[in-house]
Backbone of each chain as ProteinMPNN parsed JSONL, in Angstrom:
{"seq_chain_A": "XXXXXXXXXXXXXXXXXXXXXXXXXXXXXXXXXXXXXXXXXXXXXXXXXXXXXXXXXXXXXXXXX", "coords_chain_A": {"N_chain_A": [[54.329, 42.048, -2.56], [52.473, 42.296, -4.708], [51.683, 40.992, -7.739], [51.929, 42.174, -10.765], [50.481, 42.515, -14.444], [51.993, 43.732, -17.717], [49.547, 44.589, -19.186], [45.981, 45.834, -20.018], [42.624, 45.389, -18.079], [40.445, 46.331, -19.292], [39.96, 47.56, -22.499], [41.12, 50.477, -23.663], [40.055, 53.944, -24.491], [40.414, 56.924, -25.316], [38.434, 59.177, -26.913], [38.211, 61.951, -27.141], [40.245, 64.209, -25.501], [40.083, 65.193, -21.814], [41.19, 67.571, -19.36], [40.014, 68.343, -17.027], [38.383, 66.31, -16.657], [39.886, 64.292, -16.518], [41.229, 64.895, -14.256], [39.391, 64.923, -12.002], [38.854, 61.954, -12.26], [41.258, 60.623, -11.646], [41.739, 61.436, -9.028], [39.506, 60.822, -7.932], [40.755, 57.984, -7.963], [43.091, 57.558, -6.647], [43.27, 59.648, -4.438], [41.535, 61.328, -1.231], [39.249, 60.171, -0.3], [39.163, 58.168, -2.353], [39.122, 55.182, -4.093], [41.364, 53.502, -4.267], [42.637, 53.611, -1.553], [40.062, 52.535, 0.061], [40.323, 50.161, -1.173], [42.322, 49.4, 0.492], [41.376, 49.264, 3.185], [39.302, 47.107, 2.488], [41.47, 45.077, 2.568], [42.933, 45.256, 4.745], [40.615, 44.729, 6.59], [39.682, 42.21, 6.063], [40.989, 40.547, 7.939], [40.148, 40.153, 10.168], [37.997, 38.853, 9.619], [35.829, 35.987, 10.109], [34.314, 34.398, 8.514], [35.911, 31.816, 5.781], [34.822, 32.121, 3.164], [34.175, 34.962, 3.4], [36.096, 35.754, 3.834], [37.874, 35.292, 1.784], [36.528, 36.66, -0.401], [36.468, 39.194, 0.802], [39.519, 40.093, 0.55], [39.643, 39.312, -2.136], [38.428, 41.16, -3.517], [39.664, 43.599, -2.596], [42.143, 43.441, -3.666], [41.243, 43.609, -6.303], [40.05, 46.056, -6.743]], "CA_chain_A": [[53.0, 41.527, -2.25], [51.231, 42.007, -5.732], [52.107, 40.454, -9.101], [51.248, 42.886, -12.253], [50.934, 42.209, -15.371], [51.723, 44.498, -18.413], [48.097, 44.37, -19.967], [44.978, 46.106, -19.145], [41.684, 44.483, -17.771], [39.842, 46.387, -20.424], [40.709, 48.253, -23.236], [41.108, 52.239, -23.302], [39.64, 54.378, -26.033], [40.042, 57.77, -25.225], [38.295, 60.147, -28.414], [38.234, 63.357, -26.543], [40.669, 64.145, -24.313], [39.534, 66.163, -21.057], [41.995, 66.81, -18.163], [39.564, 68.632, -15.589], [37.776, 65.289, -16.422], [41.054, 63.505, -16.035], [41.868, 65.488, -12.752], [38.559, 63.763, -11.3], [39.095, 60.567, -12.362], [42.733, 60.306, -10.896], [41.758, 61.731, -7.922], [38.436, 58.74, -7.404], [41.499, 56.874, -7.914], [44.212, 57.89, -5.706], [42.891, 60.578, -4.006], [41.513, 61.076, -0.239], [38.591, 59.581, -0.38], [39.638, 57.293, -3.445], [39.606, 53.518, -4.101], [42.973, 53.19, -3.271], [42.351, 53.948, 0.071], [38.969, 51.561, 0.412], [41.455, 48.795, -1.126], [43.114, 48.954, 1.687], [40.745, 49.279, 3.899], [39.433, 45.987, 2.456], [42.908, 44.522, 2.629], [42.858, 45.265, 6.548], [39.417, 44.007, 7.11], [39.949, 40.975, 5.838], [42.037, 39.727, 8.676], [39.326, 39.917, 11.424], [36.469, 38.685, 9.318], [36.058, 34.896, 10.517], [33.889, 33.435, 7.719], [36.364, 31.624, 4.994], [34.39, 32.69, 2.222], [34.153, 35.856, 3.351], [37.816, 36.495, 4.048], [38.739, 35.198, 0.842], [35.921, 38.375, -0.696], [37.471, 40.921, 1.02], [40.611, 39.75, -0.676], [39.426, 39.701, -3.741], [37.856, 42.713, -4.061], [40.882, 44.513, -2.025], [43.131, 42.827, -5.049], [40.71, 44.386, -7.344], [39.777, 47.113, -6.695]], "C_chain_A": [[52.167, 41.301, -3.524], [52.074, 41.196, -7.075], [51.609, 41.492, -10.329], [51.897, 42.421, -13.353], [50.862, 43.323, -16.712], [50.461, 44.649, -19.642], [46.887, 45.124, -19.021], [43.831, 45.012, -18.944], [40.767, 44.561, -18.921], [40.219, 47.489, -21.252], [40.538, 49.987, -22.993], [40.982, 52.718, -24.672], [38.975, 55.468, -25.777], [39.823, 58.821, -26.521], [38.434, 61.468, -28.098], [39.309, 63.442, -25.548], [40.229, 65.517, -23.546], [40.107, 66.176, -19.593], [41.119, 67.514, -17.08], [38.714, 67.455, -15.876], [38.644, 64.64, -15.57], [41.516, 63.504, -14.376], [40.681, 64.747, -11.993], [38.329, 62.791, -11.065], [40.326, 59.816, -11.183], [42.293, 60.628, -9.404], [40.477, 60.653, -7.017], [39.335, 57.889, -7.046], [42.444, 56.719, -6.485], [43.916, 58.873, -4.953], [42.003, 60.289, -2.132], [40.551, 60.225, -0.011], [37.942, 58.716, -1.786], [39.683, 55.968, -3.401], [40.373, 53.072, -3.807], [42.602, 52.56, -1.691], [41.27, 52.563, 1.043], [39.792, 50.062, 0.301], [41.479, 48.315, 0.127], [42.653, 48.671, 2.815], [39.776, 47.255, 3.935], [40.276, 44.923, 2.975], [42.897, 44.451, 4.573], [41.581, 44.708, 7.141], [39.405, 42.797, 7.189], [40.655, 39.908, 7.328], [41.41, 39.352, 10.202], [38.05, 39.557, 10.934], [36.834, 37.001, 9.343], [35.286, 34.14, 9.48], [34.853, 32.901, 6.194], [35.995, 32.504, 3.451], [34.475, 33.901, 1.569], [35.255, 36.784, 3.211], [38.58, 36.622, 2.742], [37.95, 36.197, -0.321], [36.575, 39.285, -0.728], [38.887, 40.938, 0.696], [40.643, 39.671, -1.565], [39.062, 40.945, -4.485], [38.938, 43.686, -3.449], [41.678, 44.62, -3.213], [42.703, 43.83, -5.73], [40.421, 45.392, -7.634], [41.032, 48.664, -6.669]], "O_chain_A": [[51.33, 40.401, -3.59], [53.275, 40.958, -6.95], [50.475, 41.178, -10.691], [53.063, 42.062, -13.52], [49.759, 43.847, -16.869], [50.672, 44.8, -20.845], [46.79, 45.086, -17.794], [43.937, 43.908, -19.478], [40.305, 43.588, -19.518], [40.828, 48.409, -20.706], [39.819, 50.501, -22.137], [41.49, 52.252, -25.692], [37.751, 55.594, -25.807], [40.804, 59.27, -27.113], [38.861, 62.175, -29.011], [39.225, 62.606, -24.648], [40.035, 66.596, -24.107], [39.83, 65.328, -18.744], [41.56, 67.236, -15.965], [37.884, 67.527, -14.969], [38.483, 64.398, -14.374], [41.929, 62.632, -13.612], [41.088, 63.84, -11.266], [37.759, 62.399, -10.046], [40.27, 58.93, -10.33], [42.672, 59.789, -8.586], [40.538, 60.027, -5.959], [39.154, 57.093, -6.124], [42.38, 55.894, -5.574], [45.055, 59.1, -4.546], [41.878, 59.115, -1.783], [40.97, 59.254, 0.618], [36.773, 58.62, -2.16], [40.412, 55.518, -2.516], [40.323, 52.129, -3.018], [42.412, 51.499, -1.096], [41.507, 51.946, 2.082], [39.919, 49.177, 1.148], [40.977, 47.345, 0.696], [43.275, 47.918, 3.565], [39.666, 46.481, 4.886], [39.87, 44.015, 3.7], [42.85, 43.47, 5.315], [41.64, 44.221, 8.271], [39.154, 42.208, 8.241], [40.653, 38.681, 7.423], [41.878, 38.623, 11.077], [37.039, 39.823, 11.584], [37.851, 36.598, 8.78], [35.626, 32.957, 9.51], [34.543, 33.637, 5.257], [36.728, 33.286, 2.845], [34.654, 34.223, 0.394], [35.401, 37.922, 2.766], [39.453, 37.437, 2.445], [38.699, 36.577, -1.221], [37.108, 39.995, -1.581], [39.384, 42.059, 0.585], [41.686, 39.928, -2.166], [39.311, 41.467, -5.572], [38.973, 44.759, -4.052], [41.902, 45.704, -3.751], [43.377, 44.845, -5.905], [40.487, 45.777, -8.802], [40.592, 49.812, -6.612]]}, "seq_chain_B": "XXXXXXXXXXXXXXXXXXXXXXXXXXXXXXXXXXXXXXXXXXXXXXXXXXXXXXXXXXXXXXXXXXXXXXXXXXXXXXXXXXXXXXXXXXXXXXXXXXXXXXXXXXXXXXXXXXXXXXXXXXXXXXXXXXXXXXXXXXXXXXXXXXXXXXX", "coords_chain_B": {"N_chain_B": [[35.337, 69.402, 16.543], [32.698, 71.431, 15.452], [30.057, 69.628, 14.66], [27.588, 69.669, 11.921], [24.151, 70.635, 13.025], [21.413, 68.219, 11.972], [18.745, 68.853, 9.579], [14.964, 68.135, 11.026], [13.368, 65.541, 10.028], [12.543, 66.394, 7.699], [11.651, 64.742, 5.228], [9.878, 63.349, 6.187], [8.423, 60.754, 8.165], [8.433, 58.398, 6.742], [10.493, 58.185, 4.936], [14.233, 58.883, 3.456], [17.029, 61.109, 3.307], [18.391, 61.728, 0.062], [21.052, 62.574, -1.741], [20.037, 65.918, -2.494], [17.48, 65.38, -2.679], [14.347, 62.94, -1.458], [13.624, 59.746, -0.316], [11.549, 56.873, -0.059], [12.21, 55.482, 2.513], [13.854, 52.221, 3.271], [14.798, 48.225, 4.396], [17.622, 46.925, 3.363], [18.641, 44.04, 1.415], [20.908, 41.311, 0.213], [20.496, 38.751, -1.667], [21.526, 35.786, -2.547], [23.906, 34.786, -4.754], [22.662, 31.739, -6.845], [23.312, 28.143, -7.351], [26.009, 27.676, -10.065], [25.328, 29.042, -12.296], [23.064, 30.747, -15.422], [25.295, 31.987, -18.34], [27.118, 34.454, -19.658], [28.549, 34.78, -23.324], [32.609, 34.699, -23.331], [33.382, 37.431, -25.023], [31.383, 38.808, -24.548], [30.618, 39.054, -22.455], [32.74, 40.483, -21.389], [32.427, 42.831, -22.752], [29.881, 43.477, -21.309], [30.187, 43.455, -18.336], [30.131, 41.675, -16.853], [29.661, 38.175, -16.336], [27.823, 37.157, -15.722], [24.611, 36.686, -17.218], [22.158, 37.251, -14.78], [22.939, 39.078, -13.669], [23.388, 40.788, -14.805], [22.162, 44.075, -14.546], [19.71, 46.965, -14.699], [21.202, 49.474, -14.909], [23.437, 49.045, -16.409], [23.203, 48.874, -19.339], [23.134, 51.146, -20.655], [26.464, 51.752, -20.682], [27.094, 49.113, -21.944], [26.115, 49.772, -24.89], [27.592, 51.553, -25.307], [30.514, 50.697, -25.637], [32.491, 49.085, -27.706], [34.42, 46.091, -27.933], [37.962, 45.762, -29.176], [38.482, 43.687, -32.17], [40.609, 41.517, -31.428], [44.258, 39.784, -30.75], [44.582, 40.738, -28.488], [42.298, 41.587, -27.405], [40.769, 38.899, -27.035], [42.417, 37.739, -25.51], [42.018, 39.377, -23.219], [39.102, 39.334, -22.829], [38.921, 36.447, -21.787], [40.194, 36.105, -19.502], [39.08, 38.22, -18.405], [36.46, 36.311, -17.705], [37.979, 34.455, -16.462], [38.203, 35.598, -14.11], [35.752, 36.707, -12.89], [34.86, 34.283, -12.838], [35.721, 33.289, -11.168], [35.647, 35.173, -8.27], [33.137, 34.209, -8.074], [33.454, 31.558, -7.515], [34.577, 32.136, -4.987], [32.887, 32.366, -3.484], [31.165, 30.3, -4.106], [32.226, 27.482, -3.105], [32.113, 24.726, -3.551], [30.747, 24.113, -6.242], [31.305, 22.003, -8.433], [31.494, 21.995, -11.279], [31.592, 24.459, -12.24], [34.178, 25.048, -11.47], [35.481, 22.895, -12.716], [35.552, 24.583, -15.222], [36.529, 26.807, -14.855], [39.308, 26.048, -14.218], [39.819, 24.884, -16.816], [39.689, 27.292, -18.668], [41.485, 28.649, -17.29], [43.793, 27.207, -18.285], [43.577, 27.836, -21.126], [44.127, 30.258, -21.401], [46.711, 29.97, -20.196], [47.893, 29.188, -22.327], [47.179, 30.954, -24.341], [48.512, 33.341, -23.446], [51.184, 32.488, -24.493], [51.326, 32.34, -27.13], [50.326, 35.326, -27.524], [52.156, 37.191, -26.082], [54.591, 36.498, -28.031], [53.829, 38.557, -30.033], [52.972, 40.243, -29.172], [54.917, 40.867, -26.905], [56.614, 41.03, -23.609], [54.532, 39.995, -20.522], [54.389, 39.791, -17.877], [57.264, 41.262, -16.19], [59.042, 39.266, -15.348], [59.112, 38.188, -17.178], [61.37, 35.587, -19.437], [63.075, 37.577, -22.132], [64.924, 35.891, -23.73], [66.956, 36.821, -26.157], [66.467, 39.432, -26.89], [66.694, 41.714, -25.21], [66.365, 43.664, -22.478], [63.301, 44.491, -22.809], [61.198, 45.102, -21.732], [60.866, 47.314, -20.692], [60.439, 49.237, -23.043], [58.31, 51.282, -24.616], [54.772, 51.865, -26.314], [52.914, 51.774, -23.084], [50.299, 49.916, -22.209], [48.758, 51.621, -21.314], [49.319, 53.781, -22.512], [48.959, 56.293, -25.296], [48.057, 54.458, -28.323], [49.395, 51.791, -27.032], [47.246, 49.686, -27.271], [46.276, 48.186, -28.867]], "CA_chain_B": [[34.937, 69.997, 15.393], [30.995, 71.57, 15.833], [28.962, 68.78, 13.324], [26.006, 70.456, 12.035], [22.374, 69.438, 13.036], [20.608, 67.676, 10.632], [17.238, 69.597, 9.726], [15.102, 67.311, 11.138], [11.485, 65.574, 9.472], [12.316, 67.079, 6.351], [11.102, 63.857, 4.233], [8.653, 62.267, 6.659], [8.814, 59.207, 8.779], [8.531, 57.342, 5.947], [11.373, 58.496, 4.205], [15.277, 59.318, 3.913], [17.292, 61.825, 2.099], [19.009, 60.801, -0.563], [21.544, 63.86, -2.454], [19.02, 66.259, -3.2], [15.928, 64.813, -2.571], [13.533, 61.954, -0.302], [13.132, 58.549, -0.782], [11.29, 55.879, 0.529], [13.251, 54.108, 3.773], [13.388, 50.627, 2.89], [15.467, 47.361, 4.263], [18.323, 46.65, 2.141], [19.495, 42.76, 1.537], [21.553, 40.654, -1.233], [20.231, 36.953, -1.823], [23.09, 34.992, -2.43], [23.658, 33.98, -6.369], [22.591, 30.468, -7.005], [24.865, 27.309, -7.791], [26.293, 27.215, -11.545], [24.122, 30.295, -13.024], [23.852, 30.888, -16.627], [26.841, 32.616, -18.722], [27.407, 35.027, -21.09], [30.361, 34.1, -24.211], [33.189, 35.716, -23.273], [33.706, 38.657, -25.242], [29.897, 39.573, -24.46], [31.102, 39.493, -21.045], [33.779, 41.565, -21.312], [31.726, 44.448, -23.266], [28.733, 43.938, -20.606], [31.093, 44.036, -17.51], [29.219, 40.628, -15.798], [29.625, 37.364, -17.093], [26.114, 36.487, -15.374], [23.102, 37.656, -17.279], [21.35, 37.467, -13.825], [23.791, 40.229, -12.406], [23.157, 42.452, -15.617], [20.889, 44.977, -13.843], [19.665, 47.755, -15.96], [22.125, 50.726, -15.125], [24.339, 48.683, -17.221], [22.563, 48.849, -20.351], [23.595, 52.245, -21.702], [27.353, 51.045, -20.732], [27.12, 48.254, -22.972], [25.448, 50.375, -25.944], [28.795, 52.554, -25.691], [31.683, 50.044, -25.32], [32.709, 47.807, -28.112], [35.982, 45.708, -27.635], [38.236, 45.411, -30.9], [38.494, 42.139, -32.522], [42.253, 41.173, -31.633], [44.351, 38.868, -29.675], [44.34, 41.214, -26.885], [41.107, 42.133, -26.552], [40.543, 37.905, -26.681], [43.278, 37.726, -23.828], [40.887, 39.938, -22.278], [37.884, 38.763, -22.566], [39.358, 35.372, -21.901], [40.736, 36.578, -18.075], [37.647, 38.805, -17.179], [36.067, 35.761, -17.78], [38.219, 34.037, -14.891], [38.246, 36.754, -12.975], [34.362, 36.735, -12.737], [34.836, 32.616, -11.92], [37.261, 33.073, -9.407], [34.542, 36.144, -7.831], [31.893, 33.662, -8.045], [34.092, 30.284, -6.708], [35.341, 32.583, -3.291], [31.145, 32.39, -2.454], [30.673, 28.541, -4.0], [33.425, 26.713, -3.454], [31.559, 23.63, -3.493], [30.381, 24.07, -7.403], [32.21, 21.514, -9.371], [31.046, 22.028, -12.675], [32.191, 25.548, -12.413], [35.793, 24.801, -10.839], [36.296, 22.825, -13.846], [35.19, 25.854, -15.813], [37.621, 27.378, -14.154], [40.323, 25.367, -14.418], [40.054, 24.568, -18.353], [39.483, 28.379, -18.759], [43.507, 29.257, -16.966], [44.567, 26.511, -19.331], [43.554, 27.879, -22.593], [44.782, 31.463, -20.625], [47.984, 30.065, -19.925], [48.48, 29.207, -24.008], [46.826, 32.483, -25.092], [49.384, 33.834, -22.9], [52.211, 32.328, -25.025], [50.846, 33.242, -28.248], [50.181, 36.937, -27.073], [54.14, 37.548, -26.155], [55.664, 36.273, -29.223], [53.14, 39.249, -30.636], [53.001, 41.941, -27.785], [56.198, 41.37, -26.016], [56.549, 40.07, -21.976], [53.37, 40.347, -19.145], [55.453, 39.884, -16.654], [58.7, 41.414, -15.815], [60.312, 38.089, -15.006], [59.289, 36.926, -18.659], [62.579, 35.811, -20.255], [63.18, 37.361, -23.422], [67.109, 36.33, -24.309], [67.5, 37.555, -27.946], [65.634, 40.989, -27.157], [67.622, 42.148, -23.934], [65.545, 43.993, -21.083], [62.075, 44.918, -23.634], [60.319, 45.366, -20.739], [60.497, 49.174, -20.562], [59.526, 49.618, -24.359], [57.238, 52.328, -24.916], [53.865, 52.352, -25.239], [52.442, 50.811, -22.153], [48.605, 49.193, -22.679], [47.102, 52.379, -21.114], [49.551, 54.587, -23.415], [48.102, 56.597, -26.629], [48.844, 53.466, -29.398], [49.708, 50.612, -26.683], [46.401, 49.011, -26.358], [46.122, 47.91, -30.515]], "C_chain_B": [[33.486, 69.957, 15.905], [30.289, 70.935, 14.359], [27.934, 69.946, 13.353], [25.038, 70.368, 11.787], [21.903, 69.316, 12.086], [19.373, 68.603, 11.074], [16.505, 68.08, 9.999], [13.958, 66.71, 10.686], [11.978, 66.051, 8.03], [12.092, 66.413, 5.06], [10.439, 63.256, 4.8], [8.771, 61.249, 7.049], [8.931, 58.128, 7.946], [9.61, 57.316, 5.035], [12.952, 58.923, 4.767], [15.321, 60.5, 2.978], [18.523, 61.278, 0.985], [19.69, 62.336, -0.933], [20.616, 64.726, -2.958], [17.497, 66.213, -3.352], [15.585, 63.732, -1.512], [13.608, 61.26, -1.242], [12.49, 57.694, 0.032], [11.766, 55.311, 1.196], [12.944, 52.584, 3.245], [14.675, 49.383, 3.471], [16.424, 46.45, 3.233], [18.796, 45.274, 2.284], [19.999, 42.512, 0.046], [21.392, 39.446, -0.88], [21.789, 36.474, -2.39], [22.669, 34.007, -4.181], [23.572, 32.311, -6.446], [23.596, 29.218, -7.871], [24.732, 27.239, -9.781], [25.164, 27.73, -12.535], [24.397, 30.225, -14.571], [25.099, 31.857, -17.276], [26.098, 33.681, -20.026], [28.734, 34.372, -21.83], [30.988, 34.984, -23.484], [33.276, 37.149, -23.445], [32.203, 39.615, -24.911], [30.461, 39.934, -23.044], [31.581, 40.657, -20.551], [32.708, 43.282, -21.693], [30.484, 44.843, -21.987], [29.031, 44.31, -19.124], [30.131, 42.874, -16.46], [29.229, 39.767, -16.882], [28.078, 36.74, -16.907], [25.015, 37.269, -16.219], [22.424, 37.974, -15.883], [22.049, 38.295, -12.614], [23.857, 41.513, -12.919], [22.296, 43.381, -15.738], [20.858, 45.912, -14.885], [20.075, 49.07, -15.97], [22.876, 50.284, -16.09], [24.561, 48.661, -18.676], [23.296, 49.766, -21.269], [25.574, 51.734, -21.755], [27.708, 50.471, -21.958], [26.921, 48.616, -24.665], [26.843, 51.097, -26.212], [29.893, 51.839, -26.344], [32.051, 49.172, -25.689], [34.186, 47.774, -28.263], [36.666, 45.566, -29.101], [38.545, 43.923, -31.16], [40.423, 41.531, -32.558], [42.757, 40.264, -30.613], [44.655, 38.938, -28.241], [43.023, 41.824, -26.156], [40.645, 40.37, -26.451], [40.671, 37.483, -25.372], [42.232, 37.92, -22.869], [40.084, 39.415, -21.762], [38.137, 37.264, -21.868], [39.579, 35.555, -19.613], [40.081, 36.95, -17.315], [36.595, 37.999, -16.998], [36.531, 34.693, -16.36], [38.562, 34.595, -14.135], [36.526, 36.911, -12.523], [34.119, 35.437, -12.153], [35.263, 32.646, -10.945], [36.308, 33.832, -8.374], [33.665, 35.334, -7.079], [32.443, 32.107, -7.439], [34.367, 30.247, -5.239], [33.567, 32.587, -2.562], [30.878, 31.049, -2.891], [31.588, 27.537, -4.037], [33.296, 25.161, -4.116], [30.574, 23.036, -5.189], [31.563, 23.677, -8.328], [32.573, 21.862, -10.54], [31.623, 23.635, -12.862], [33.39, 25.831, -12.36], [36.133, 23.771, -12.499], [36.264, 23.955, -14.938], [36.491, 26.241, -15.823], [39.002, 27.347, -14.7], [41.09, 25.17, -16.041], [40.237, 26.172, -19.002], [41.424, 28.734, -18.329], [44.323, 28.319, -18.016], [44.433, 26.92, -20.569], [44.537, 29.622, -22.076], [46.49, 31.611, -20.545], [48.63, 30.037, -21.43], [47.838, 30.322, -24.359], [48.083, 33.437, -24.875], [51.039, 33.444, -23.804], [52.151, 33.087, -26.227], [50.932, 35.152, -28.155], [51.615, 37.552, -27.03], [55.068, 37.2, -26.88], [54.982, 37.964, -30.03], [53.599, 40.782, -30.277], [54.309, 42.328, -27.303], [55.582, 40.546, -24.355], [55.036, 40.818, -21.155], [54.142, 40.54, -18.682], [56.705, 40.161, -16.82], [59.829, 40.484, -15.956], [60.0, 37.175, -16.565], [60.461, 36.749, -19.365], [62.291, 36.09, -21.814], [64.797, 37.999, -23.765], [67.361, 37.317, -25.024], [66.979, 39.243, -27.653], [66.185, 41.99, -26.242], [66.121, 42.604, -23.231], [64.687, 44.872, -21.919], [60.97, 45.393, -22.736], [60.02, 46.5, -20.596], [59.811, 49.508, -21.78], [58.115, 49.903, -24.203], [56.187, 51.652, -26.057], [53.52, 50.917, -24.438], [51.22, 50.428, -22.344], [48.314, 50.34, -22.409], [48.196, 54.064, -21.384], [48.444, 54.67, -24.206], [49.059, 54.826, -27.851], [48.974, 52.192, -28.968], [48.378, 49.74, -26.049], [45.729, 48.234, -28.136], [46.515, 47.136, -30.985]], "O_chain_B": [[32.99, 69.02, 16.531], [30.067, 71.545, 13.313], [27.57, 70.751, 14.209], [24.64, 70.089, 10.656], [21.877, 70.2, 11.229], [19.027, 68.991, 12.19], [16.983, 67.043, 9.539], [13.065, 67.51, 10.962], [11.111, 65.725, 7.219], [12.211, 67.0, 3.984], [10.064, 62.275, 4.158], [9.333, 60.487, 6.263], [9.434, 57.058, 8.289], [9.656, 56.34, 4.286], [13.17, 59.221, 5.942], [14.45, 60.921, 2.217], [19.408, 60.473, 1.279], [19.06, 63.316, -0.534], [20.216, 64.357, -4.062], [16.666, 66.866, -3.984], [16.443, 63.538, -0.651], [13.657, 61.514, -2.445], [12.976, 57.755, 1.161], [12.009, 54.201, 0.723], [11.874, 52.069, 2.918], [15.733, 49.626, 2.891], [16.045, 45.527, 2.513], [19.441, 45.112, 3.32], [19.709, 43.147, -0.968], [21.99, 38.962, 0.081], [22.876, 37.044, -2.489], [21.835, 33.193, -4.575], [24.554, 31.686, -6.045], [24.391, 29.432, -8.787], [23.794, 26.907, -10.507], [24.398, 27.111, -13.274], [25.457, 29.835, -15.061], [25.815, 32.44, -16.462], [25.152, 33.668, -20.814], [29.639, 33.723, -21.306], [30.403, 35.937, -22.97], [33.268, 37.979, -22.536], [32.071, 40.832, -25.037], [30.687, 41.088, -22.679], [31.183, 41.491, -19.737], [32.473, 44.319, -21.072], [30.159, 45.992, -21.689], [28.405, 45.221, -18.582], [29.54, 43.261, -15.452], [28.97, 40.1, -18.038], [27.404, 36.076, -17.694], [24.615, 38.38, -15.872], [22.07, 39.151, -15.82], [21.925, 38.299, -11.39], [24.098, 42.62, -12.436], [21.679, 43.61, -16.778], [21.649, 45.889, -15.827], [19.585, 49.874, -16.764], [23.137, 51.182, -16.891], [25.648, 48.499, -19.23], [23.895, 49.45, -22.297], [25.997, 51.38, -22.855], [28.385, 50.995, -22.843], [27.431, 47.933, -25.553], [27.19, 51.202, -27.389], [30.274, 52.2, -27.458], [32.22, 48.211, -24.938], [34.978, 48.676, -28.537], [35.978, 45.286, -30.083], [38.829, 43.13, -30.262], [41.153, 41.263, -33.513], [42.026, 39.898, -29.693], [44.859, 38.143, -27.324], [42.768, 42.281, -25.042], [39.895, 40.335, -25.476], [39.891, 37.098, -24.5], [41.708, 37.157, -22.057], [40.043, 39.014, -20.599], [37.119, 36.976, -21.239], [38.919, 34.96, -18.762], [40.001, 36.653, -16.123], [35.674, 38.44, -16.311], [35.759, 34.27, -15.499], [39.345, 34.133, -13.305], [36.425, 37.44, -11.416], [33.374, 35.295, -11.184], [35.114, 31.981, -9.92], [36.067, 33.095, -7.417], [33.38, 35.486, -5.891], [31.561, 31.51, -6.821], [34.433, 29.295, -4.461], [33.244, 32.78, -1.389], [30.272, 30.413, -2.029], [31.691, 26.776, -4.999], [34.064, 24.591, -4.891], [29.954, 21.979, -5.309], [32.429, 24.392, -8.83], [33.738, 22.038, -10.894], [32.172, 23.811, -13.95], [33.854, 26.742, -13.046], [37.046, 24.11, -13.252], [37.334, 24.058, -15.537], [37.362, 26.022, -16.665], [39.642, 28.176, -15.347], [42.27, 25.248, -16.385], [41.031, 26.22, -19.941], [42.32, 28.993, -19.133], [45.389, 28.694, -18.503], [45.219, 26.373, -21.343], [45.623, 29.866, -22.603], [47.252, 32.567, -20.691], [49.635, 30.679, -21.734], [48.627, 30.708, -25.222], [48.597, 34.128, -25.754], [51.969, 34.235, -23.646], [52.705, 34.167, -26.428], [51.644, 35.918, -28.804], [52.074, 38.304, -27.89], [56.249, 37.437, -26.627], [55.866, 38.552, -30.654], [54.157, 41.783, -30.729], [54.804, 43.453, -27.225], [54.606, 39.842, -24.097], [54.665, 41.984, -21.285], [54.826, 41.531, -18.939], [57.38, 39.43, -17.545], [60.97, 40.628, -16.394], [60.406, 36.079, -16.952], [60.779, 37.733, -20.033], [61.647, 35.379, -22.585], [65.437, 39.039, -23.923], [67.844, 38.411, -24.731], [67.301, 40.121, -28.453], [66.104, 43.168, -26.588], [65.042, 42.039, -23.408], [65.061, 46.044, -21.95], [59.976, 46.013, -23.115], [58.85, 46.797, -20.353], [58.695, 50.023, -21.714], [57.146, 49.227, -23.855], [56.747, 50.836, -26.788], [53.657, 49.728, -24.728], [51.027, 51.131, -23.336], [47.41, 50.684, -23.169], [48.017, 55.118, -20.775], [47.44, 53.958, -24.232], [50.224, 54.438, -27.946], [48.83, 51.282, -29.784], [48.296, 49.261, -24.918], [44.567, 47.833, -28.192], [46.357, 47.004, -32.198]]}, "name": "protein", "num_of_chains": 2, "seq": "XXXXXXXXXXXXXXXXXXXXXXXXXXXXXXXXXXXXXXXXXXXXXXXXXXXXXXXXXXXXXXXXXXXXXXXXXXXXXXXXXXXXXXXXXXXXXXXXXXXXXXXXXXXXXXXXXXXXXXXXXXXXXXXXXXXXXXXXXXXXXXXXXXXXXXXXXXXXXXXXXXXXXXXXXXXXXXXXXXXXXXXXXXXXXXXXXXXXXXXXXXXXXXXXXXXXXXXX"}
């Protein structure tokens, strides 16, 4: 379903490293109530929302997010 | 499962709670961005995280004060992409904005040759990039959001 490409969106420039930061971060990410998750939730919305515009939104931001 | 009652009044008819504290109740809307807005350059873009000045609200500020991109042909790439990635954003609400669709358009074309340039340098984007002479480079360590692979 997706295409990736080996490049980030924006660069990374960690000076400190901090993993009970880290452990919070990852877990926003992937975690239960995580972006991931909303993605998808996007991703499934999308398919009953009837305005073009709108459908092709919640696809974009599903993508993106 | 027994929910448990909200206390109730405890900011005043005129108010909600927000984490911690009251605020003012108020009707929330979003006007709808107008056709073929002004721009930021690219790489301003990229560092400000909105190619629109008229979307760069002022949480964003300190952001921007932190977060400078390095001068290379992958932070160009970059800037170059989040640039039609912000068109493309802004095309799925105006479809009907020419002048921007060519934007657009001329924008994936300089993208698609940056993109050549970049992998004689970097190595493959994509998986399915052929590279004969080099065998399967694709795994080679570091990855962009390795220590080292983002330079």
């Amino acid at each position: 379903m997706f295409v990736y490409e080996k490049k980030l969106q924006y660069p990374v420039n960690i000076k400190n490293t901090n993993p009970k930061l880290a452990s919070l971060i990852i877990s926003q990410y992937g975690g239960p109530h995580g972006e991931l998750g909303a993605s998808l939730r996007y991703l499934s919305q999308r398919y009953s929302m009837p305005y073009p515009e709108l459908k092709g939104l919640l696809t974009d931001i599903g993508v993106s997010a | 499962m027994q929910m448990e009652k909200p206390e109730m009044n405890s900011c005043g008819q005129n108010a909600g709670s927000l984490p911690g504290q009251c605020a003012p109740l108020a009707f929330p809307y979003v006007p709808m961005q107008e056709q073929n807005p002004p721009r930021y350059e690219n790489p301003v873009a990229l560092q400000t995280g909105t190619l629109f000045p008229g979307l760069n609200l002022p949480f964003k500020a300190a952001m921007t004060d932190k977060l400078k991109t390095p001068n290379t042909a992958m932070a160009e790439l970059m800037a170059l992409d989040f640039a039609i990635d912000e068109l493309g954003l802004y095309l799925t609400t105006h479809p009907k904005d020419q002048e921007v669709l060519n934007l657009y358009w001329s924008y994936i074309k300089l993208s698609q040759e940056g993109r050549k340039r970049y992998q004689k340098m970097y190595g493959p984007l994509l998986q399915t990039d052929i590279t004969e002479d080099d065998g399967y480079i694709w795994l080679n360590d570091p990855w962009p959001w390795d220590e080292g692979g983002n330079s």
